[in-house]
N, C-alpha and C positions, 0 to 999 in steps of 0.2 A: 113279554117282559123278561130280561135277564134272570138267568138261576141263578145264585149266590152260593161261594165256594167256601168255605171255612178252610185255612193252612194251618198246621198247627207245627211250626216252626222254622226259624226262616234261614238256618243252614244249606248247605249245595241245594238241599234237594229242597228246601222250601221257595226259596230263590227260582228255580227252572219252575216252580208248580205255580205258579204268580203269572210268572211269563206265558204257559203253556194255556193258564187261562184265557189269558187275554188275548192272544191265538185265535181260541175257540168261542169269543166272545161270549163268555160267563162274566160275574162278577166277582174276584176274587179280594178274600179279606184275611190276612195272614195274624198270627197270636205268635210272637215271639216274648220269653219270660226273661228273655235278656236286656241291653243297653245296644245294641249291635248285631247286625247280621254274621255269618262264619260260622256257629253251631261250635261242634268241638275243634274248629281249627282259630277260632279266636280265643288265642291265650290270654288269661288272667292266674295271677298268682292266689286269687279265693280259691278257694275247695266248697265248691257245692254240693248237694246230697241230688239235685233234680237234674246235673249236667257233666256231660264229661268233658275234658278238656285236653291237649296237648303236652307233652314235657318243653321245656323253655330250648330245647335242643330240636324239638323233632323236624326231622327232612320228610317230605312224602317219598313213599316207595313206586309210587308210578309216574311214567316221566310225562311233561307239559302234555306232551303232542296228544296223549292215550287219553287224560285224563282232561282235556277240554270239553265244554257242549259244544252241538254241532254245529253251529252258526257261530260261533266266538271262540276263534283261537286265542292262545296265549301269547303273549307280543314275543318277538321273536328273541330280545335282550334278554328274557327272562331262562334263567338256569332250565336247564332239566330236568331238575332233583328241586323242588322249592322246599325252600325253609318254607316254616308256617305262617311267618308273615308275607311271602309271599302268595303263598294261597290263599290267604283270608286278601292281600289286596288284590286280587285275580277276579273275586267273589265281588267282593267290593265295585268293580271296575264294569263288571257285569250287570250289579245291580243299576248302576249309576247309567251305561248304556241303554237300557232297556226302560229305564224312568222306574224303576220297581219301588222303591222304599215307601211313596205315597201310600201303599197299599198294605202296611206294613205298623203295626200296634206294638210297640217295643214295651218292654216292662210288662209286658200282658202274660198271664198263667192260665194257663186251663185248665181248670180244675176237673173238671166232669165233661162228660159227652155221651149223651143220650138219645134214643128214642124219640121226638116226637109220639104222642098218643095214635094221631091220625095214620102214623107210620106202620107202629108195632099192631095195632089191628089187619094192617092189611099184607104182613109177612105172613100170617095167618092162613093166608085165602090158599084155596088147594091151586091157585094157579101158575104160584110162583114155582111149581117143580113141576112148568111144562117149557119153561126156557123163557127168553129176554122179550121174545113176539109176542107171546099170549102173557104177559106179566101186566098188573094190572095197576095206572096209576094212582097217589096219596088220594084222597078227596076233596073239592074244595078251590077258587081259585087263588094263586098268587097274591098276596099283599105287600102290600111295603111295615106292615103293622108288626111291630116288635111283642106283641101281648099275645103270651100261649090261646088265650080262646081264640083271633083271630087270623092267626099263623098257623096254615097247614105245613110249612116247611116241615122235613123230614128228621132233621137232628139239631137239638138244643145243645148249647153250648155255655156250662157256667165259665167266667174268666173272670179271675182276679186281675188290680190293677194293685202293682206292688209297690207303686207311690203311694196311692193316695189309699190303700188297705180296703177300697171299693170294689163287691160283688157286682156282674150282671148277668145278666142271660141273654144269650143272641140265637136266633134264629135263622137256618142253612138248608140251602136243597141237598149239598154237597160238602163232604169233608173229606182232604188228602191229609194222613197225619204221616207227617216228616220229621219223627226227631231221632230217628237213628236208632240204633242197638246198643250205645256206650254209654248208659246212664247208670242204670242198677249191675254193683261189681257183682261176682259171683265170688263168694266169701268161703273157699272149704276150711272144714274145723282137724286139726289133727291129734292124736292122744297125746296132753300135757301143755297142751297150747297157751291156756290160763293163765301156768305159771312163771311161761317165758318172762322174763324181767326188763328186756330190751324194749325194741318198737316194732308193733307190728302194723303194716299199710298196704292200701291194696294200692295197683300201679294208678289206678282213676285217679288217685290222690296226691300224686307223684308229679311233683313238677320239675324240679331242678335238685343238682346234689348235695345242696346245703340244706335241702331238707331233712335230711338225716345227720346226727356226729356220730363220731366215732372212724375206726377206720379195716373193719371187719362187716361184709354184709353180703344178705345171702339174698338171693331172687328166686322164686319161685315160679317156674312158668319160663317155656323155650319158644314165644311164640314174637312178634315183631316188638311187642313193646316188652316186653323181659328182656328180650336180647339189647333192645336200644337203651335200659336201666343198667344192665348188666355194665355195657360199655361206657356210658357214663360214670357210676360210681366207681370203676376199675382205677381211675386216674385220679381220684381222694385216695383209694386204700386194695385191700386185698376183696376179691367179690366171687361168693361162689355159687354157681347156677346150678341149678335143681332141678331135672324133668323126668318124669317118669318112660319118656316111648325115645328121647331125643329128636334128633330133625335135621330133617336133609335143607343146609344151608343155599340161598340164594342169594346173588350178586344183584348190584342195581348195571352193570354197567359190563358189557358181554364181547362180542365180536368187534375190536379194532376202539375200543372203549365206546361202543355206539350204547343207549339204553337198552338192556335188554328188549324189553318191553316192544320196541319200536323194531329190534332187529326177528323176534320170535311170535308175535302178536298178529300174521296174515294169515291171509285167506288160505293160501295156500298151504304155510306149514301147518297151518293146525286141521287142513280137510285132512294132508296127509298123513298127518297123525295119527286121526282118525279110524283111516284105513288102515293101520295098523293093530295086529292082534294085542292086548292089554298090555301081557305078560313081555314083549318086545319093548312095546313102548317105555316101561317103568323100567327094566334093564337100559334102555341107550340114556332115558334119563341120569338115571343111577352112577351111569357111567362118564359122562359127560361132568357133573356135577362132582363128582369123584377126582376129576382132574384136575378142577380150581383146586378143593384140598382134602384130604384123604379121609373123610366121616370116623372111620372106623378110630384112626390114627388120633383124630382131636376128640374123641368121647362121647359124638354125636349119632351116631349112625346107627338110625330105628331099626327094628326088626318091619316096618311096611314100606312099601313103595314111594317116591315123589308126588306122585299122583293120588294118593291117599290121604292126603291132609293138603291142610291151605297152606301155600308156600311161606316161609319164613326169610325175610330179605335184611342180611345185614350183613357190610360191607369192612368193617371193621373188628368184628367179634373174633376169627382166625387169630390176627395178630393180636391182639391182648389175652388169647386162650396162648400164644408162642411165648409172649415174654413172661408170662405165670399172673398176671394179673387178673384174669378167671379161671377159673378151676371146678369142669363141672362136674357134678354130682347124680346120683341119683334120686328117687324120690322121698320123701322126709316119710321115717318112722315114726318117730315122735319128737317131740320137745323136753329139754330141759330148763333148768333155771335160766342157765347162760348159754346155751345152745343149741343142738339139734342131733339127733342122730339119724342115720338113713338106713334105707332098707337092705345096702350093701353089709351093714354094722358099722359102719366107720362113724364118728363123731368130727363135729366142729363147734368148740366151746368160745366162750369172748368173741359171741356175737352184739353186733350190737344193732342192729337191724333187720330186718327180715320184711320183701316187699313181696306182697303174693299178686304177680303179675296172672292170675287165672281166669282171663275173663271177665264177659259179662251176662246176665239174665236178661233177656227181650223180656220186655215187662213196656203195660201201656197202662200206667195206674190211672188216669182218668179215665179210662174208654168201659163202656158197663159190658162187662163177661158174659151175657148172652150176647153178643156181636159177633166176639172173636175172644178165643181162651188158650192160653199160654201151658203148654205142661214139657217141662223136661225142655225149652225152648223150640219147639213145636208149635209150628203156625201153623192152621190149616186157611191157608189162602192160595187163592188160585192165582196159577201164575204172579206167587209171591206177591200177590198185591191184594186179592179181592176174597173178601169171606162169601161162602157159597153160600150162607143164611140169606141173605141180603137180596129181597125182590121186588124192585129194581136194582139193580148195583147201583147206590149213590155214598159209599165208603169208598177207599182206597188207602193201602199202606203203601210209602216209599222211601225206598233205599234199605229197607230190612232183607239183604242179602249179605253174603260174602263172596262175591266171584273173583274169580282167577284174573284180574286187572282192575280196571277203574271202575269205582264206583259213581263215579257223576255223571258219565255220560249213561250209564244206566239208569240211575234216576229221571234224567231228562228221558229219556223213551218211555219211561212206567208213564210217566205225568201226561207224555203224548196220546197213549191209551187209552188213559184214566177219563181223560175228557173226549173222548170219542166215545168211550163206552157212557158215559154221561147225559149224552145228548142225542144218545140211543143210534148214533150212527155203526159203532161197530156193536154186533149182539153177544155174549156169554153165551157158554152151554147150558144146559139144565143143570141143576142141583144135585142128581146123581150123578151126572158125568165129571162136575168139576170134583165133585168130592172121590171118583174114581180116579182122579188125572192126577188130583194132591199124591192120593197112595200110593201110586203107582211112580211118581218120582222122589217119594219119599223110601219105596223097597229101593229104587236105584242109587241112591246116596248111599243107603245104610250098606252094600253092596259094595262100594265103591270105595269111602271111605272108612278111617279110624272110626270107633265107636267114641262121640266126644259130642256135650255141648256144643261146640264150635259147629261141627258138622251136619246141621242141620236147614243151615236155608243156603247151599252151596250151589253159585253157577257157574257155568264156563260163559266168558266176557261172548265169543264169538256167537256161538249159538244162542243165548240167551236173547242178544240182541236182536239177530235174525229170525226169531222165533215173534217178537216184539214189533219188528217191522211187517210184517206178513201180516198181521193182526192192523196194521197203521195203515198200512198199503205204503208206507216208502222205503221196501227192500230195493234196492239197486236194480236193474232190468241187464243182467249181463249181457243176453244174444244182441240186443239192441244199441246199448254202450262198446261192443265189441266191435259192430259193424260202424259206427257210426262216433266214435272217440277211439277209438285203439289206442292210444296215448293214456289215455284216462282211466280203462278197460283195465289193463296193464298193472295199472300204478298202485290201482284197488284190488289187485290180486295180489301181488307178488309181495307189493309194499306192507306198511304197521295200518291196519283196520281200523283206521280211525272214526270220529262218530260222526266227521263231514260226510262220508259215504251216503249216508241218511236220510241225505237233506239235499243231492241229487234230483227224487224222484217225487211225488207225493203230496198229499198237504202241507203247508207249509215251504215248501222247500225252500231254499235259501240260492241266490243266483253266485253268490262268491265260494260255494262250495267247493265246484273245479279247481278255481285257485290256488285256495285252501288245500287241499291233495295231493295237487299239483309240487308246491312249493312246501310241502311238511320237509321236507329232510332238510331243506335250507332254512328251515325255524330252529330245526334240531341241533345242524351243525355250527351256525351264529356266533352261539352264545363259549363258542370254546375260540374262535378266530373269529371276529370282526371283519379285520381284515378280507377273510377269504371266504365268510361264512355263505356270500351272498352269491358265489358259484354253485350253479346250479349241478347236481351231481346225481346221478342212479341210484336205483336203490341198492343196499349192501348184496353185492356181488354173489360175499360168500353164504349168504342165507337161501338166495334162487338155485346156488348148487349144491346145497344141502337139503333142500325142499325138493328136487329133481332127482337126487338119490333117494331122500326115504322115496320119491312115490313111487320109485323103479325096483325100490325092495316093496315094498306091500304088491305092484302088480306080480310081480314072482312070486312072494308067497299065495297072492290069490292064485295064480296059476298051478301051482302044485299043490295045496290042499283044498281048493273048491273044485268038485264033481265036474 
């Protein structure tokens, strides 16, 4: 009899967990608390306490080609850069491909997520910290029976239905909880904050610039969505930005106006990278990024490296920091009646706003804290998905990361895991080994990065994913695709590391994958010539000769400082 999957929300990543199911023939049954799929990329002008949502402006920072799953490209019309209405109709168009919605409870809350009895006895047993082989199953068999005495299933689920103000309880082998990290804002309090007189708002709440009057207003917070308020409210009035460390600015659009993403996102540059000593690396960064516009010179420019924090992508902030319509600041001292003073001493009075773009707390308010427990946002899940209490694994978190590219196609490979690990095809470590493996990439972040809430469930796109496919069995087979595609070989080196590569090899795979690889830069270049979109053309010239340099300076410096 089928296992039954509980979704607990039907954004990118609840959407691919649906699909990823039905894959691996489970039965999957999705709890969305909304009216519609998209999660935070379906704008609504409410302000929710349980959901985060879009500004009426926002573009995504990662371009179509990166941020497709791997079986469903973006049609090729569609921009590079999507408004959010096109990524919610991307999402949309995915679901409606794959038949998804059926499976799909809209208006549904989840309130709680528990235990089963039969369950929490047998995490108990001393077998579970001998590994996923000798783990021992629920007891009991399988029912279709929804009544706790005759449902051995593993986690109970209470759900509100927000029509009809109706509780019930459902019973699951399995639950993927998908609802992101942008729910609960991260609220810091400053001396005098009380008495501000003005309005104070976190960016969560932030929809469009007539949210706010006046024509003086300060942003709190230099990270993607400060910057993108920043530059919004600049064209109502005067707007000044507030950071405490600054930030090394990033472009959406790089070498000969191609996406960056598309042009810097291979195999190759980023092995080469790689091989690169830290301290080189963050220098040619620094330098590079330096060129577009001078950090130091616009007020921006951190005391750490590129590499040290999660990039900051915004395209327009330069020019409205040139013509004096942002003006930024350091970070806030305290508050007054009517304004603020900084830690420089300078003041800014006839405020009339103040939006503290700072975040948000991973926070899972229905899930019970002996599963998985939040501190300082600190997860301890393996492989960012799986709490090492858990014997079987039949939990999974996804898309609670922040890696360096697209988040969906990461989600889509968690979910490919999740259900292998499920159905006990691929096994987990033991309990001391995953809980040594958290730690131990957790000293490498802190190591790596600023000390900061934000920097705590940080991946790099490339390796995360190939770390993910290895575990799936459909990493690409280069010796064999070299001998036997050199074309295609080629295209997945040198070219943007898309998440078609995937879907090449392995369970699942997809036969239009090729294609799909094949024709990515003519998806890419389309949407700028019509016309001429449809000529088939190389991949950017000058990135395999810049990928060819750095790895002729790393074999040099490997040859002069290794023994």
């Amino acid at each position: 009899m089928p296992k039954h999957v509980a979704i607990i929300g039907a954004g990118c990543s609840g959407l691919v967990a649906i699909k990823c199911c039905l894959e691996a023939e489970l039965e999957p049954e999705c709890f969305e608390s909304s009216a519609d799929v998209g999660g935070l990329w379906r704008f609504t002008e409410e302000v929710k306490d349980v959901r985060g949502c879009v500004m009426e402006s926002t573009v995504i920072n990662t371009s179509k080609e990166m941020m497709s799953f791997s079986d469903f490209p973006a049609p090729r019309d569609f921009p590079n850069f999507m408004h959010h209405s096109k990524v919610l109709e991307y999402f949309q168009r995915y679901a409606d491909r794959f038949d998804l919605l059926k499976f799909i409870k809209f208006n549904h809350e989840v309130i709680s997520v528990t235990q089963h009895p039969s369950q929490d006895r047998a995490r108990q047993k001393d077998s579970c910290s001998m590994g996923k082989d000798t783990a021992e199953e629920a007891d009991g068999p399988i029912t279709e029976s929804r009544d706790e005495r005759d449902t051995p299933r593993t986690w109970k689920l209470t759900v509100t239905d927000s029509l009809t103000k109706l509780t019930s309880d459902h019973y699951f082998d399995f639950v993927l909880i998908c609802t992101g990290h942008h729910a609960e804002p991260n609220v810091p309090y400053f001396p005098g904050q009380g008495i501000f007189e003005g309005k104070i708002i976190h960016s969560r709440d932030f929809r469009k610039a007539s949210d706010v009057t006046g024509s003086r207003h300060l942003v709190v917070g230099i990270g993607n969505s400060g910057c993108d308020i920043a530059v919004e409210l600049s064209r109502r009035g005067q707007v000044f930005l507030s950071s405490r460390r600054g930030t090394w600015l990033m472009q959406r659009l790089q070498h000969r106006g191609l996406p960056a993403d598309v042009s810097f996102m291979s195999r190759l540059v980023f092995s080469t990278a790689l091989s690169l000593p830290y301290w080189l690396l963050d220098y040619l960064a620094a330098w590079s990024l330096n060129k577009q516009i001078d950090h130091k010179l616009y007020g921006l420019c951190p005391q750490h490296g590129p590499f040290a924090t999660h990039p900051t992508v915004n395209d327009e902030l330069p020019n409205r920091i040139a013509a004096g319509q942002v003006i930024i600041k350091p970070n806030i001292d305290s508050f007054t009646s009517n304004g603020v003073r900084f830690d420089d001493g300078s003041t800014e009075d006839d405020l009339n706003s103040v939006i503290l773009a700072t975040g948000y707390r991973v926070c899972f308010p229905f899930l019970d804290r002996s599963v998985l427990k939040v501190k300082g946002n600190h997860l301890d899940l393996y492989m960012h998905m799986f709490p090492p209490g858990l014997c079987p694994p039949s939990l999974a978190v996804i898309g609670c990361v922040q890696p360096t590219g697209a988040l969906a196609p990461i989600s889509e490979m968690q979910c490919r895991l999740a259900v292998k690990v499920f159905k006990g095809e691929v096994a987990l470590p033991n309990q001391k080994a995953m809980l040594l493996e958290i730690e131990s990439k957790r000293r490498s972040m802190a190591k790596r990065y600023v000390k900061s809430q934000r920097h705590t469930f940080q991946v790099d796109y490339i390796p995360y994913m190939d770390e993910l496919a290895r575990l799936i069995g459909c990493l690409p087979r280069w010796g064999r695709l070299l001998l036997s595609d050199p074309r295609l070989a080629l295209t997945c080196v040198f070219g943007p590391c898309t998440a078609y590569q995937y879907r090449l090899y392995g369970p699942n795979s997809w036969p239009g994958a090729r294609e799909a690889i094949l024709h990515q830069m003519e998806r890419v270049r389309w949407p700028f010539n019509p016309r001429h979109g449809d000529q088939q053309q190389e991949t950017d010239v000058n990135v395999i000769i810049l990928s060819l340099l750095l790895l002729s300076l790393a074999c040099c410096l490997l040859f002069v400082f290794v023994p």
